[in-house]
C-alpha positions in Angstrom: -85.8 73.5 -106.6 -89.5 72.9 -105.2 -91.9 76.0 -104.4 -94.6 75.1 -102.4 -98.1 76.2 -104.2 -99.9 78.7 -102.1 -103.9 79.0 -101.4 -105.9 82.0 -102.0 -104.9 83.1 -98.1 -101.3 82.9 -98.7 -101.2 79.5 -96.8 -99.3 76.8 -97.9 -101.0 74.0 -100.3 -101.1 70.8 -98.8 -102.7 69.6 -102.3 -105.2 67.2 -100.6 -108.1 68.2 -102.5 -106.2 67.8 -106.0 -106.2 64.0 -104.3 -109.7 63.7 -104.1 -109.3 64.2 -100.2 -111.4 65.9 -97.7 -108.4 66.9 -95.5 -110.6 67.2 -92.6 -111.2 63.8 -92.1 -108.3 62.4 -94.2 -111.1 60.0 -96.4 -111.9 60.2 -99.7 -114.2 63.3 -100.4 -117.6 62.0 -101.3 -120.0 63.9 -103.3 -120.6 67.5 -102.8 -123.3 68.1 -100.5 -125.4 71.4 -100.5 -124.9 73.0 -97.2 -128.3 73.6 -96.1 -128.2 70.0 -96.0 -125.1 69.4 -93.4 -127.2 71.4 -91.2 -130.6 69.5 -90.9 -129.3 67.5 -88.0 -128.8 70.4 -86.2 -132.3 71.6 -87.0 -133.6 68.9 -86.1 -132.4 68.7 -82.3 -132.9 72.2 -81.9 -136.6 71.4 -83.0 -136.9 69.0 -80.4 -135.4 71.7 -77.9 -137.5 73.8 -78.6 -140.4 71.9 -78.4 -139.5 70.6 -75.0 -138.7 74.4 -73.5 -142.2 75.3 -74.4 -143.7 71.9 -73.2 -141.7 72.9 -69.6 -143.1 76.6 -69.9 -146.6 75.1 -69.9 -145.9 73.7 -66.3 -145.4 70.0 -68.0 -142.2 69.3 -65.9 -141.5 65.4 -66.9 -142.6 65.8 -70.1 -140.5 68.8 -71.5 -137.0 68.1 -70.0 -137.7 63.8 -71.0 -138.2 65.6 -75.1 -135.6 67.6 -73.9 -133.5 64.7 -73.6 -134.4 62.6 -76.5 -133.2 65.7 -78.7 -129.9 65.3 -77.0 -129.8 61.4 -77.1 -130.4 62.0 -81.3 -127.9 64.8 -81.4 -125.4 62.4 -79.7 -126.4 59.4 -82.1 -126.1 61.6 -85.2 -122.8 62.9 -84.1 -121.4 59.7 -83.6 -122.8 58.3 -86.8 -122.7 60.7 -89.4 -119.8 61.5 -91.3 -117.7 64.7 -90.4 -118.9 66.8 -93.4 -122.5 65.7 -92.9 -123.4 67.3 -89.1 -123.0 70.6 -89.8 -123.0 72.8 -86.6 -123.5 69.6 -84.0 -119.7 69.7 -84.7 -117.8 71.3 -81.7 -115.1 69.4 -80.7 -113.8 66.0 -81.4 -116.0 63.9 -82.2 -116.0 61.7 -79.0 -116.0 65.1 -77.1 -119.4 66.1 -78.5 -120.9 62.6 -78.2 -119.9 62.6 -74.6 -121.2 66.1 -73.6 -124.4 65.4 -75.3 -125.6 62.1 -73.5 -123.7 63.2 -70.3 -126.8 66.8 -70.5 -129.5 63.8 -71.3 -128.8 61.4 -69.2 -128.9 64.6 -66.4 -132.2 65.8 -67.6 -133.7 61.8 -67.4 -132.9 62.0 -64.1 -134.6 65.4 -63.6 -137.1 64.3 -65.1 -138.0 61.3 -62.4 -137.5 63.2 -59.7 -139.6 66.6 -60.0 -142.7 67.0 -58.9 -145.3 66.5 -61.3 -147.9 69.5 -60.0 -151.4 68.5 -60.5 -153.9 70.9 -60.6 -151.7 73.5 -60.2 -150.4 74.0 -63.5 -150.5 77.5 -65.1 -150.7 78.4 -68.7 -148.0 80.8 -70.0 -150.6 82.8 -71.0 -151.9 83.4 -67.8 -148.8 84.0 -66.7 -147.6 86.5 -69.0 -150.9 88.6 -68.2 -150.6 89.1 -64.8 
């Protein structure tokens, strides 16, 4: 008679790890990587984000939504390179899901980017604008 181990949670063990397995991406398990780490892609297109909403909400309109859109384009490329366990939160969906969605938003935002107006002249600090 075979009884099927059990997890901690009562669910069933599939005994992939006792292979040496990551079962979510059915490879061998590399090393153990500290989890801060999985997460510095994320950081670092959020950085870029960032950095290109406050370029916008200085009046730059070409410049913030093209930085914008090179944080995307690196999201996308580190999604579709980097190994499953290694892109922490830029990990929605299936992998070619992600990748997809990512340069589909950039590619949208290049093209914003051509076409607005640049203002000249007529630019307003946020700080100006935040004191009226």
């Amino acid at each position: 008679m075979h009884t099927a181990r059990r997890s901690d949670t009562g669910a069933p063990d599939t005994g992939a790890g006792a292979r040496g397995q990551d079962p979510g991406d059915g490879g061998p398990a590399g090393p153990r990587v500290p989890d801060w780490i999985t997460q510095i892609p994320y950081l670092l297109v959020l950085l870029g984000v960032g950095t290109g909403l406050i370029i916008v909400a200085m009046a730059h309109f070409r410049r913030g939504p093209a930085l914008v859109a090179a944080a995307l384009f690196l999201g996308a490329g580190l999604r579709a390179l980097l190994p499953e366990r290694m892109v922490g939160m830029l990990a929605v969906r299936k992998r070619w899901v992600d990748v997809a969605t990512l340069v589909a938003l950039a590619v949208g935002l290049v093209v914003f980017a051509l076409v607005a107006p640049q203002m000249y002249g007529a630019s307003v600090p946020l700080w100006e604008f935040l004191n009226e």
